[in-house]
C-alpha positions in Angstrom: -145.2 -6.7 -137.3 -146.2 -5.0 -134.1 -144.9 -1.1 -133.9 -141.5 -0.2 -131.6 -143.5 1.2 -128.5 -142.6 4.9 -127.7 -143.3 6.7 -124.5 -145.6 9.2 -124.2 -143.9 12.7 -123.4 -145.8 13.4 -120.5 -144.3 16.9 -118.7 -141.7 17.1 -121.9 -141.4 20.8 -123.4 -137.8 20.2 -124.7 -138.3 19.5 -128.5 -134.6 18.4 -128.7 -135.1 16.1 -125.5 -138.5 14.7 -127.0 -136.8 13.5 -130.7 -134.0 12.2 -128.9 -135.2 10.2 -126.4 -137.6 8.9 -128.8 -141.3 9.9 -127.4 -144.4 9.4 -129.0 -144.5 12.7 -131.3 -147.6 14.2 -133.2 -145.5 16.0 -135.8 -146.9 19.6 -136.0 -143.7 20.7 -137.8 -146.8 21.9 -140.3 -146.7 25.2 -138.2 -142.9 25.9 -139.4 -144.5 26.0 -143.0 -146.8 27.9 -142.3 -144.7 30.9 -141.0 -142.7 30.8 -143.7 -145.3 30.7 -146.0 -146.6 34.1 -144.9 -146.6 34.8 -140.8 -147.4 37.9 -139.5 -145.5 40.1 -138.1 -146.7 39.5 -134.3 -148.4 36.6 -133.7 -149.9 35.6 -130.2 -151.3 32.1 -129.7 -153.5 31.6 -127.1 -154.6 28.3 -125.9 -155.5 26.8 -122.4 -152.7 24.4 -120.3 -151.4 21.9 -121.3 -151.8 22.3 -125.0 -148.2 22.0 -126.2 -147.3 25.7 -126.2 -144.0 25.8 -124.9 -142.9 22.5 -126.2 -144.3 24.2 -129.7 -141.9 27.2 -129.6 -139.5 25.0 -128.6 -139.7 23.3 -131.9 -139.6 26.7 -133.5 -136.4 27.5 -131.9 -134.7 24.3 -132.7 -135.2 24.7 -136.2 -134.8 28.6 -136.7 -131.8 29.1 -135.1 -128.5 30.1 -136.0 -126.9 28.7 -133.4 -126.0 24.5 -133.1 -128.0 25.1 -136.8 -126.4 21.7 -138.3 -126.8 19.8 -135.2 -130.2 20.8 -134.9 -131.2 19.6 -138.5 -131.2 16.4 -137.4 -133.8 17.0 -135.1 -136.0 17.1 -138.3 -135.5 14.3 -140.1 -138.0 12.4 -141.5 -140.6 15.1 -140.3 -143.4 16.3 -142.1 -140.6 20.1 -142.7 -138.0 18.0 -144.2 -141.0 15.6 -146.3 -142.2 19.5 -148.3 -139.2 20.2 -149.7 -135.8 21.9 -149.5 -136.9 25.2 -149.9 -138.3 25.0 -146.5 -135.4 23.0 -145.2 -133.4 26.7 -146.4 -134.8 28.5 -143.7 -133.4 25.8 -141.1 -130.9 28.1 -139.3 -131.3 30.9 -140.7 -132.1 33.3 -137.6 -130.7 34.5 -134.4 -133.8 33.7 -131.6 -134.4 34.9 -128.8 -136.6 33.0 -126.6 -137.9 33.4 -122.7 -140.9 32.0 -120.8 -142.7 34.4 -118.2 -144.3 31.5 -117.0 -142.8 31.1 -113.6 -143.7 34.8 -112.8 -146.5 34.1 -110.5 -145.7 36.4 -107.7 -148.0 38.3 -105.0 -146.9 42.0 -105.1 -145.2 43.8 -108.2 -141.7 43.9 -106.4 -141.5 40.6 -106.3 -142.9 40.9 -110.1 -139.6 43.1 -110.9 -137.4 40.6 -108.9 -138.5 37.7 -111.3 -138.3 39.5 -114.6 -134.6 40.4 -113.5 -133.4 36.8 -112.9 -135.0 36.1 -116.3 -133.9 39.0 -118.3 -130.5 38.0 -116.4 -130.8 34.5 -117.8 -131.6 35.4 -121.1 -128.9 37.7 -121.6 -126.7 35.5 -120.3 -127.3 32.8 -123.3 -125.6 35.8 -125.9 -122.2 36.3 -123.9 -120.5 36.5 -127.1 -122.0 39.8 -127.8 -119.9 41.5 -124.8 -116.8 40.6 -127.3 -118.1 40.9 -130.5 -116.5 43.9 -132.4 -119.8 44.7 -134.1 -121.4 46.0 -130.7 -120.3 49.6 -129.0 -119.2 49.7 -125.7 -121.5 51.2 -124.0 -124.5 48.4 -125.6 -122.2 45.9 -123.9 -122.6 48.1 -120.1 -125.3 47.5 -121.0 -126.0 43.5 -121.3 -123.6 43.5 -118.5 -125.9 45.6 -116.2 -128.7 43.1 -116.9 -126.5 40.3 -116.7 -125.3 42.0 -113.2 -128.6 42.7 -112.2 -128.1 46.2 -111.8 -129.9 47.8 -114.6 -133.0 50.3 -113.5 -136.2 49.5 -115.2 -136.4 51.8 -117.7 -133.4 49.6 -118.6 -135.6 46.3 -117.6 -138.1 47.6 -120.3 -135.5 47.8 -123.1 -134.0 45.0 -123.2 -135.6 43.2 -125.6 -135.5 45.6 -127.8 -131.9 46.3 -127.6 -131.2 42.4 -127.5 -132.5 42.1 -130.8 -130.8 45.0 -132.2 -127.3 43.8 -130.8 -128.4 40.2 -132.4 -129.4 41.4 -135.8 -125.8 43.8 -135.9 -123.5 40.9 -135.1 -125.6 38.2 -137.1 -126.1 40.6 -140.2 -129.5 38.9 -139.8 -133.4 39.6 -138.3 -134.1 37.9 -135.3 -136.7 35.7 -134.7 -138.7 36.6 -131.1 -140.6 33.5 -129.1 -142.2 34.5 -125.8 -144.0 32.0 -123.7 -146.6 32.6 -121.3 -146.6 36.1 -122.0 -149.7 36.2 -119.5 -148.9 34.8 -116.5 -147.4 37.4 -114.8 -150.6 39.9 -115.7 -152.6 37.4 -114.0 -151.0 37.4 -110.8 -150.9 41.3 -110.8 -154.7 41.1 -111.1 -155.3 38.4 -108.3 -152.7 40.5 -106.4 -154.0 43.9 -106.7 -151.2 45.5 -108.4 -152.5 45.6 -112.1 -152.3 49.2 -112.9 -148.2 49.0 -112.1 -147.8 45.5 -113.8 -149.7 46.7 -116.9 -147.2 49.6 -117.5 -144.1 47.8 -117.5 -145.3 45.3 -119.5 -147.0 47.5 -121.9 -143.7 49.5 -122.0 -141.4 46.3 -122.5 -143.4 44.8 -125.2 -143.9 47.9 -127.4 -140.3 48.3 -127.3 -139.3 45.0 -128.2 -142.3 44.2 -130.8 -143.4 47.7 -132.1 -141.0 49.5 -134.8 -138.4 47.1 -134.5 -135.8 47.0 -137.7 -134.1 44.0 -135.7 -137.1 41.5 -135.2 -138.0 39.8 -138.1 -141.2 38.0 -136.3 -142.7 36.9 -132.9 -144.7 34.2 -132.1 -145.9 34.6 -128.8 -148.2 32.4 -126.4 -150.6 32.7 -123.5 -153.7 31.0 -122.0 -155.4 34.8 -121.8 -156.2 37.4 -124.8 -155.2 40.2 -122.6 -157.0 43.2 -124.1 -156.1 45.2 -126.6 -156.3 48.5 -124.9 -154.4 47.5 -121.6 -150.9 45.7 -122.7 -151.3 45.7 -126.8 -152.4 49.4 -127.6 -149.5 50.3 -129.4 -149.3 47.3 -131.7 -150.9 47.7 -135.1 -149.0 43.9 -136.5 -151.0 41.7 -134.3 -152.8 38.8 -135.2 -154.7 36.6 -132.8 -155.2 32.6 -133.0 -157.2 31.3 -130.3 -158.8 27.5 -130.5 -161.6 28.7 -132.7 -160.8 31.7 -134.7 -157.3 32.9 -136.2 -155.1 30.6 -138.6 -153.5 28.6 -137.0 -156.2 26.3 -135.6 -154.5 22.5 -135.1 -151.2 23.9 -134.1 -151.6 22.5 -130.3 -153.3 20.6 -129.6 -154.6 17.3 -131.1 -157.5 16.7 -133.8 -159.6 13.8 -133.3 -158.0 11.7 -136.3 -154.6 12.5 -134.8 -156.6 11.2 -131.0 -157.5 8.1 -133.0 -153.8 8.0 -134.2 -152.5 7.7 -131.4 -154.8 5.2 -129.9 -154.2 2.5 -132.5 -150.8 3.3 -131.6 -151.3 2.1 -128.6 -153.4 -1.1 -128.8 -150.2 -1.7 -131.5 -147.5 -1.5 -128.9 -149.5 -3.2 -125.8 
């Protein structure tokens, strides 16, 4: 009997909108094992374009999260995390996350830089409204969210918030948050094609330290890139980070696709045509 064709998910980052709409999937829900077999604390993935990254920490999202946690289980069925067991399955909504992409930050002077990371910061905030009426956060935390939300926080501010975000998350949650951050590189790569490295570089170093250094809140981060940006210019302060690139780290076949799952995929195809 000749297989139900499925689309390929060409341009589709959206795990939710990929399981739904009933694309051609590689499962790599092997990955979500794998941290909760024993992650580290910061974890940065770093893998050229077009590799899957943001439609991976997508998937990590959809099953962590607290929020929509029983509609999102059924994003999973049938998947390799639901095939290992329920003690896996246990940890399926089980975190506050907090997830943001940098990836649209591509911008030619570090104003402009500033201006994006607002309307993102802005965004983010934005998706944990609840907070500015939860009884477990202090007034002044929710001036706060409010001034980001508003757009009129300074930068020290700017720099903070993630920190603070996760802080106000774990409080009202009585849980550790889970941190995904996509494309943590791209703005760094502008400011270095732009000339304006030096001022990038100390924001960012500034507003990832906060958020990923000596932070009771966070329970992990995963975080992904195309660049290993060194050590001594953004990651100084960090003493919990573990590298994966393509060919060193552990989490090799994460993005990506092996050649048996290439030839998978194929005979898929000559099934369905």
């Amino acid at each position: 009997m000749q297989a139900k064709f499925k689309p390929m998910p060409i341009g589709v980052d959206n795990f939710k909108e990929l399981i739904e709409k009933n694309y051609y999937f590689v499962d790599k829900t092997r990955f979500i094992r794998e941290l909760i077999d024993g992650q580290s604390k910061v974890t940065l993935i770093t893998r050229p374009r077009r590799f899957g990254k943001t439609l991976t920490l997508s998937m990590l999202k959809y099953f962590f999260d607290i929020a929509k946690a029983e509609e999102n289980r059924a994003l999973f069925n049938g998947l390799n995390i639901e095939r290992v067991g329920d003690r896996y399955m246990a940890e399926q909504g089980s975190r506050p996350v907090v997830f943001f992409s940098l990836k649209d930050i591509k911008t030619a002077s570090y104003e402009d830089m500033m201006e994006g990371m607002g309307e993102v910061l802005r965004d983010l905030c934005g998706e944990f409204r609840y907070l500015l009426t939860s009884d477990k956060i202090a007034e002044d935390e929710k001036q706060f969210l409010q001034r980001i939300i508003d757009k009129t926080a300074n930068r020290f501010e700017m720099q903070m918030v993630i920190k603070n975000l996760t802080t106000y998350l774990s409080r009202h949650h009585h849980r550790r948050v889970l941190l995904l951050i996509d494309e943590y590189d791209a703005p760094i790569q502008c400011a270095w094609e732009y000339g304006y490295y030096d001022e990038a570089i100390i924001f960012l170093r500034n507003f990832f330290s906060a958020a990923l250094k000596t932070n009771p809140a966070l329970d992990f981060a995963v975080m992904t890139g195309v660049l290993r940006i060194s050590k001594e210019s953004i990651f100084s302060a960090l003493n919990n980070l573990m590298v994966s690139s393509v060919l060193h780290g552990r989490y090799p076949v994460v993005m990506g696709f092996t050649r048996e799952e290439i030839t998978q995929m194929a005979l898929f195809h000559l099934e369905t045509h």
